[in-house]
N, C-alpha and C positions, 0 to 999 in steps of 0.2 A: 504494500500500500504506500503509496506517494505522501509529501505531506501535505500536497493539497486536495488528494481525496479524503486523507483522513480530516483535513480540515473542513470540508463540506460534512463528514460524516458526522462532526461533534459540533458545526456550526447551523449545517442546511446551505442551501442552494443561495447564492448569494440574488438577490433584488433586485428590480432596480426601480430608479427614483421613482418612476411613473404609479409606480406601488405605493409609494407613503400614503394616500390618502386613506388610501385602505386597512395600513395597517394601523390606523388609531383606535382607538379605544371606547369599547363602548361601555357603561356604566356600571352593569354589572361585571365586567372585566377591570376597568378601572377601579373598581372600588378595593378588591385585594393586590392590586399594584401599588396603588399610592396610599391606601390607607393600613394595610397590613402591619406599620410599626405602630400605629396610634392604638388599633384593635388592639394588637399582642402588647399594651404596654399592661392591662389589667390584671397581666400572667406576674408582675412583681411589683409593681409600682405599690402596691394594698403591702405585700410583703417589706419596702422600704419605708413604708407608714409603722410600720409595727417594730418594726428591728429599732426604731430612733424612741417610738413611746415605751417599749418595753422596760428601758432604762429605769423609769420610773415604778417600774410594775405591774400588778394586778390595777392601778388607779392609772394610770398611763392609757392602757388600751383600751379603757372604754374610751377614750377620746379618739378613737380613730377616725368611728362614724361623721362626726363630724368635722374631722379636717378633711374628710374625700369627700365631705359635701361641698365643701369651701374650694376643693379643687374640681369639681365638678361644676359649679358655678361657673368659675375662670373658666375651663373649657367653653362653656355654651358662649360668653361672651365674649372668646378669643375666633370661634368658630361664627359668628358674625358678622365679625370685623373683617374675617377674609373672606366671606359671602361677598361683601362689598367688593374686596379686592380683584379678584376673578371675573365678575364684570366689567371692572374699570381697566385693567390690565389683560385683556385678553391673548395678548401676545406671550403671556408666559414669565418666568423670570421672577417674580414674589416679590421678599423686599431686597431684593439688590434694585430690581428696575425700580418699585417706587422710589425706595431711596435716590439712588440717580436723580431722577425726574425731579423729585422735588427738596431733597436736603445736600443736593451734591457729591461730589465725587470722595471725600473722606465719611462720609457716613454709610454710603453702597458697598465702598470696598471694605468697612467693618461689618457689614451684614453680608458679603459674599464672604468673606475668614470665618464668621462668625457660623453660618450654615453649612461652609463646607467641612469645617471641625464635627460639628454637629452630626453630619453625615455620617462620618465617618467613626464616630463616637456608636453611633446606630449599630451599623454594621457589627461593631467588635460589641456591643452588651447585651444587645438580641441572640448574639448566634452564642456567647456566653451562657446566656439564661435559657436559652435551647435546649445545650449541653447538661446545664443543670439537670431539667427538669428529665432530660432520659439518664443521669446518674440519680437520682431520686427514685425511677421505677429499677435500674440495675447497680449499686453500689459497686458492683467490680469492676466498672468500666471509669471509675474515678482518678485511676492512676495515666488514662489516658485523654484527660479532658482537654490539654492543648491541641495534640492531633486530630484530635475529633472536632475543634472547632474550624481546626484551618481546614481538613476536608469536610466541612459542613459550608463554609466561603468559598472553595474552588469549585464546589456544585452550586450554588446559587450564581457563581459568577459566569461559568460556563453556557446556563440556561439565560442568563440576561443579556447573552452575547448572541442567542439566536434570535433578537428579537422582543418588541416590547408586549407583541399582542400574541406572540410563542408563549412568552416568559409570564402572563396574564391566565392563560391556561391553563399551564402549571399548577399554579400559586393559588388557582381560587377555590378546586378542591378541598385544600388544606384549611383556609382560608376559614371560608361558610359551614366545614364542618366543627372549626373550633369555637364559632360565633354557638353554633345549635348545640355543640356539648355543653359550654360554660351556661349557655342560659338554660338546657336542659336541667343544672345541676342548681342554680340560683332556684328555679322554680318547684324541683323536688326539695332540695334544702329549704325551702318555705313552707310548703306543706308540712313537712316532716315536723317542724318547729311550730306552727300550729295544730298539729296534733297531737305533739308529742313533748315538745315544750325541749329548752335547751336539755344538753345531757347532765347527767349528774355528775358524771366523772371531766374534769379538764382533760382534754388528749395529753397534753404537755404542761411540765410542770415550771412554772414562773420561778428565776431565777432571785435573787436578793434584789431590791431596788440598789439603784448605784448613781439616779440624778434625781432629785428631785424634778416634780412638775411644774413647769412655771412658761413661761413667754418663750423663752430659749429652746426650752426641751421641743413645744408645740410647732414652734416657727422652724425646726428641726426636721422635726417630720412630714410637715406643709412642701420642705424644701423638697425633701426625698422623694415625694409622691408627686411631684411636678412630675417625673419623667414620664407620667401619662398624659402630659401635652405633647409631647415630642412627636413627629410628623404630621401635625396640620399643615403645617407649609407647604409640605409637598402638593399637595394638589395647585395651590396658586403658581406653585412653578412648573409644573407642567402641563395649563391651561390646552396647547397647541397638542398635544397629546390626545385630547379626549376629542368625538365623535362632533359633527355640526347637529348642531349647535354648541360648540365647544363651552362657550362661559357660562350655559344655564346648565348644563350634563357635567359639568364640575362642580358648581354650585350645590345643584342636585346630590352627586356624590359623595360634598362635604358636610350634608346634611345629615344623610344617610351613615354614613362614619360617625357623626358630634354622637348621634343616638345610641347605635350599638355601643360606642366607648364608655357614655355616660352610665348605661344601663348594667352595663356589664361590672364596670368601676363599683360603683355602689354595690349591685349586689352580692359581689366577692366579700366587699369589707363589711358589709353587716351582716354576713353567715358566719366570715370570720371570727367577729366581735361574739355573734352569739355564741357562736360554740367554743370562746373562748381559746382559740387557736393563739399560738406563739410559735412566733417564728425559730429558725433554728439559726444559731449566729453561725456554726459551722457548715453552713452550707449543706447539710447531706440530704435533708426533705427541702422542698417546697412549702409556703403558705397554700398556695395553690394545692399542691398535692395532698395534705390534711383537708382542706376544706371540702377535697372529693369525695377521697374515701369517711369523712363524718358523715358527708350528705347522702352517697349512695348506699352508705350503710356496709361499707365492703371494701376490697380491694381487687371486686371483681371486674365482669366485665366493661360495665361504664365506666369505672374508673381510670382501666387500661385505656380507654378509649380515648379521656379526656386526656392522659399523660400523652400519646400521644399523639393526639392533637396539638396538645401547647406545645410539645417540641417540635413540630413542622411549625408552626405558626410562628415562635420564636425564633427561629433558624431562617424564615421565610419573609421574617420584618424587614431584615437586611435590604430585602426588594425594595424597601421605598427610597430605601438612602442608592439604592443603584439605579430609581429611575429619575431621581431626583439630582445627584451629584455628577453624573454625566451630562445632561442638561444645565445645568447650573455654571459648571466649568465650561462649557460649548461657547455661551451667550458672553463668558468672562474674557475667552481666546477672540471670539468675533470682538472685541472692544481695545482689543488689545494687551488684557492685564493677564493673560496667561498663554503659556507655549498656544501656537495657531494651531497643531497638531491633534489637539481638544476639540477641534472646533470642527474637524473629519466624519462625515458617515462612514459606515465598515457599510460590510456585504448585507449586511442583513436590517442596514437604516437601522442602526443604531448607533451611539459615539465609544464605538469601540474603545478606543484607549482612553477614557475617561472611566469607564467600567474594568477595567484590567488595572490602573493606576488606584481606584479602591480598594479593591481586593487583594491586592499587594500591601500597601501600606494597613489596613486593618489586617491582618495574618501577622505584620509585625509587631503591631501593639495587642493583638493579643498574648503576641511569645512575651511582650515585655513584660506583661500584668498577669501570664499564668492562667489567661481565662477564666477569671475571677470575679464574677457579676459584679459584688460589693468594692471589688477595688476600681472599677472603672465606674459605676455609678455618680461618683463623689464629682467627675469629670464631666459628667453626662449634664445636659438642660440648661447649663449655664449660656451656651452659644446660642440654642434657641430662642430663648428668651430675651435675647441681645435683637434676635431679627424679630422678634414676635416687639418689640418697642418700637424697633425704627422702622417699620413695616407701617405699621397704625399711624405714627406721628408722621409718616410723610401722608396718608393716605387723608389726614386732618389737613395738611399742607395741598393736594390734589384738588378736593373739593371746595376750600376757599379758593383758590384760583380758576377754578371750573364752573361754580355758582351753577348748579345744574337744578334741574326739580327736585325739591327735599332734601338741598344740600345741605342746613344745618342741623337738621337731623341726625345724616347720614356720618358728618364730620362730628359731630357729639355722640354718635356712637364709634367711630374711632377713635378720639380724643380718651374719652372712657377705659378702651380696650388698650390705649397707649397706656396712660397713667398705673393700671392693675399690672400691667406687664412691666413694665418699670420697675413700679411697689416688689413686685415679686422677685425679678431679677435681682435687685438688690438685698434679698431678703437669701435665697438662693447664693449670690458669691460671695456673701457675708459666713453663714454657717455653711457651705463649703471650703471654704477657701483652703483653713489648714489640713483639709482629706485628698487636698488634689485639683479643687479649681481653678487656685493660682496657676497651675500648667496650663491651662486652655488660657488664663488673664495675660500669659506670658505666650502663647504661642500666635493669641489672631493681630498682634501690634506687630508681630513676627512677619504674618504670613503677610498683611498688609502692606510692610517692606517690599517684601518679594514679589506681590501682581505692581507697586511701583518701578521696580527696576528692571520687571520685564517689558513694562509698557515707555519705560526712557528708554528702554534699546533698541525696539519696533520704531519708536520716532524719532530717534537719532540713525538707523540704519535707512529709515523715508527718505531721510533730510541727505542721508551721502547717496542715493540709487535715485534722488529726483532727475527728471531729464531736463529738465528746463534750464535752458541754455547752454546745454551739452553740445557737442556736434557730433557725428559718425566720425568715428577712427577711420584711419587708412587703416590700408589690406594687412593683416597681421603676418611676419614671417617665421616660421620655425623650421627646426631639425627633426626630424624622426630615427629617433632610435627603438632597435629591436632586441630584445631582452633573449637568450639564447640557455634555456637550460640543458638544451642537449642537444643531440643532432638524430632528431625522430621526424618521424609523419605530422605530431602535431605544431609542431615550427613552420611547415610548409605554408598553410595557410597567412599564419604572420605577417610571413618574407613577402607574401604576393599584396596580398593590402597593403604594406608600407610603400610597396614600388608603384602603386595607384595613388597615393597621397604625399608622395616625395621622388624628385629624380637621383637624390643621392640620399638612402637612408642606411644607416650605421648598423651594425651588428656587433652587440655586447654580450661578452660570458664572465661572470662574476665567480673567482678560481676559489673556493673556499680550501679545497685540497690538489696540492699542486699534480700531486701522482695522474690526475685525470685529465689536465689538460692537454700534456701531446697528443693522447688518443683522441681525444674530443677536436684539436687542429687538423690532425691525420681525413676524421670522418668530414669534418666541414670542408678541407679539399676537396674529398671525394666528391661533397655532395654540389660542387660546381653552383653555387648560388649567387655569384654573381656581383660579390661584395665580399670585403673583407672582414672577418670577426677580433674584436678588439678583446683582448683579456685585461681586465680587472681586477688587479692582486686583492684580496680579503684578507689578512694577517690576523684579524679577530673576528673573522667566519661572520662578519652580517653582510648580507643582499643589502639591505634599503642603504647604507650611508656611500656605500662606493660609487654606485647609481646617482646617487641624489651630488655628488661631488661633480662625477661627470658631467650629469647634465647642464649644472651651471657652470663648470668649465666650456661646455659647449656653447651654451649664451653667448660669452664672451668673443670665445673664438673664433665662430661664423656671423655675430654680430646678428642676431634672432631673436624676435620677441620672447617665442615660447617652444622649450620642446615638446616633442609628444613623444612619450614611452609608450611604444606595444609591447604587451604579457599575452604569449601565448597561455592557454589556461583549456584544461581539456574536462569534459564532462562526463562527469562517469554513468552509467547505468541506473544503480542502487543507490538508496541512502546513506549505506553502511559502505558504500564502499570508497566513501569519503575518508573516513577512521583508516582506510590504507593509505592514504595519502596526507606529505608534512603540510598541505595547504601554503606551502612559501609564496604561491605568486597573489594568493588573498592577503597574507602579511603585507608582500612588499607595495602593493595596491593600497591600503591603508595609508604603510610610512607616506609614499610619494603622494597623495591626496591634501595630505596639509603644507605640500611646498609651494613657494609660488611659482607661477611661472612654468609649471609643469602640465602638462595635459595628458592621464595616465587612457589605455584605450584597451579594451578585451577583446582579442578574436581569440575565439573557442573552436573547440575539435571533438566531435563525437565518435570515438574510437571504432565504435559499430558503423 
């Protein structure tokens, strides 16, 4: 197998443009592409509520219910704030383009560092919390929880490479049967508890209090269960994604999403609370995972079911931050503040290397962190919450200068959703900070840096390649030299294209071991070509610096612009049958690439 049928085999039949329309997104496909991190965040986020009140005790966790009410709330009015957005921006883009548009260029590029952190933050606590939740149904598979994460990222990365309305398919199975487990299990766990009334026994036994209750402890755990905001945005940036009517069928979607998340959120934590659940600080259950087997009364088959479920659902959130963070990075390359090369369809209309470039760097930060839900958490929401402000306060900024029908409504309800997101955010990298936030406070001032100095390089490279007032060069003159590893069949070719694009061109053999050169003079006699071959002592056995001497001796000597070096280079059969060969004329093709003045050239030989 080739690597480009095997690349068809793992990718699919590559597209082409005239297809995009097609392959967008229709609502019930969108809704577990872009929403699947928001849905899966209610598989821990109830659990980071309880791990911060526990500290306090048995008096701690009755307060859960109500700080996921209080984040419950912030959802629904975070998730109307981008109802608005999605129609105003229907090009896509979130709050990087509002920002742009209306707070300028240093507030976008803090909310494009800001969500692309955030993405990528995604990616590494979801497929985390994945992991968990299938070491919770098998404890022996705990020793291999890094491995298991990073091929849990190379399968979701593989599948978002064939496509986003491929990758939609996938994903929604997973998806809608974790949405009907969890709420299957809220609705028997209600039942159960009006008939039956909480249990007598606590599953798990409350540890010694160790913080008292107060402002700090609550606003602690307020912080931690934020991370059930995290992928709202995603739909407002990928508007252009969803089906025509693209801004009402996102809209729709993001509606569709506030509800499950909310319904789901709530009634995890007040099954929780009733049944008295506690979390495990070591990791080895889930809240999740107690909360099923109390409700279904078993650790049978529902149970299995709902485990997993949440583990494809948590493995499978990853997909928002991938359909999200390619897009994101796309719109930042077209603008200039990141490599253009983001900015690329692959075969399958998608941004290939924006999706390969995720899933690379989240595989690292999970080796960093050990795939550790709880250590990356402390990391997690800060970023979002940076674009979930400057999103809303430009969008405050949009409709005052737009004065549309029902603009001060519309802008006093973003206004609203700016201020709680703010409140929050600060509330958030306040009791984050010393668990790990400062690393994200320290990395988007970072990355901001860098979309800067990519974009003064793009405009400083404009400014030396403008043509205006250039003139055309005269005719350019060079030398053609021909590179001679031996004296075979595949050199033949070489000799005869240089003497088509030069009436005196040179022949070079670079002597790394002397014993071989008479014989190799001997055979170039014989082979009557027409030209003299120049030897090239090598005393410390390298091709590229003898070559690269010459050639600018050549410059001088014939008084020529540029040489061109031809490299014979022959093509083999097999993939493997490369590993027989030292690859020198792919070396020496590199070194001479970075000289000036040189123009290197491949004629190839197919031995067959």
């Amino acid at each position: 197998m080739t690597l480009a049928s095997f690349r068809r085999f793992l990718l699919g039949e590559p597209l082409p443009t005239a297809r995009a329309i097609h392959e967008r997104l229709p609502k019930y496909l969108a809704l577990p592409v872009f929403a699947s991190d928001a849905i899966s965040s209610s598989a821990y986020a109830v659990e980071e509520i309880l791990l911060a009140l526990v500290a306090a005790g048995a008096v701690g966790l009755h307060y859960s219910v109500g700080v996921a009410a209080a984040i419950g709330l912030l959802f629904v009015l975070v998730t109307i704030s981008y109802r608005q957005t999605v129609y105003a921006y229907p090009a896509g883009g979130g709050a990087y383009t509002v920002a742009y548009e209306n707070l300028g260029l240093t507030a976008a590029l803090l909310a494009a560092a800001a969500l692309l952190l955030d993405y990528l933050l995604t990616v590494a606590v979801s497929t985390a919390a994945g992991v968990a939740a299938i070491i919770s149904a098998f404890p022996e598979l705990a020793s291999y929880r890094v491995a298991l994460c990073v091929l849990c990222i190379a399968i979701v990365t593989s599948i978002n490479l064939r496509g986003a309305k491929e990758s939609g398919k996938v994903f929604a199975g997973p998806v809608y049967l974790f949405v009907t487990i969890v709420a299957a299990m809220v609705v028997v766990g209600a039942v159960r508890l009006w008939l039956h009334g909480p249990p007598a026994v606590v599953p798990s036994p409350i540890g010694p209090e160790t913080q008292a209750l107060g402002l700090f402890l609550l606003l602690r755990a307020f912080a931690s269960g934020c991370a059930a905001l995290t992928g709202i945005e995603a739909i407002s940036n990928g508007v252009p994604s969803f089906r025509v009517p693209e801004s009402r069928n996102a809209a729709l979607t993001l509606v569709w999403m506030a509800v499950i998340c909310v319904v789901l959120f709530l009634g995890i934590t007040v099954l929780a609370q009733s049944y008295g659940i506690v979390p495990d600080e070591h990791g080895t259950e889930t809240v999740l995972s107690k909360v099923g087997y109390t409700a279904f009364g078993s650790r049978g088959v529902l149970y299995l079911i709902l485990q997993a479920a949440t583990a494809m659902i948590l493995v499978l959130a990853a997909n928002t931050s991938f359909a999200g963070f390619p897009r994101l990075a796309s719109i930042l390359a077209r603008d200039g503040f990141a490599p253009h090369q983001l900015a690329n369809l692959g075969d399958r209309l998608v941004f290939n290397n924006g999706i390969v470039l995720l899933g690379a760097f989240s595989a690292l930060l999970i080796a960093q962190f050990g795939g550790q839900t709880h250590k990356l958490i402390p990391l997690y929401a800060v970023g979002v919450f940076i674009s979930f402000t400057l999103s809303q306060a430009g969008m405050v900024r949009h409709w005052w200068k737009e004065r549309t029908r029902g603009w001060p409504v519309k802008a006093g309800v973003n206004a609203v959703g700016a201020v709680a997101t703010a409140v929050v955010l600060l509330v958030v990298a306040y009791v984050k900070f010393t668990h790990g936030a400062w690393m994200v406070l320290l990395f988007i001032p970072l990355l901001m840096l860098i979309f800067l100095q990519i974009s003064r390089h793009y405009r400083s490279l404009a400014r030396v390649l403008d043509v205006q007032g250039a003139s055309v060069p005269r005719a350019i003159r060079h030398a053609v030299v021909v590179l001679v590893p031996g004296v075979n069949r595949g050199v033949l070719p070489a000799l005869a294209y240089a003497k088509t694009i030069s009436p005196d061109p040179e022949a070079v053999f670079v002597e790394i071991d002397p014993r071989d050169t008479a014989e190799l003079l001997r055979e170039w006699g014989e082979l009557r070509a027409g030209l003299p071959l120049t030897v090239l002592k090598s005393p410390w056995r390298s091709l590229a610096q003898p070559v690269i001497q010459y050639c600018h001796s050549l410059r001088v000597e014939k008084h020529v612009d540029m040489v061109t070096v031809i490299i014979p280079e022959f093509v083999v059969t097999h993939w493997w049958h490369r590993l027989l060969h030292n690859q020198s004329g792919l070396m020496l093709k590199l070194a001479l690439m970075f000289e000036p003045n040189i123009v290197v050239t491949n004629v190839r030989y197919r031995p067959e």
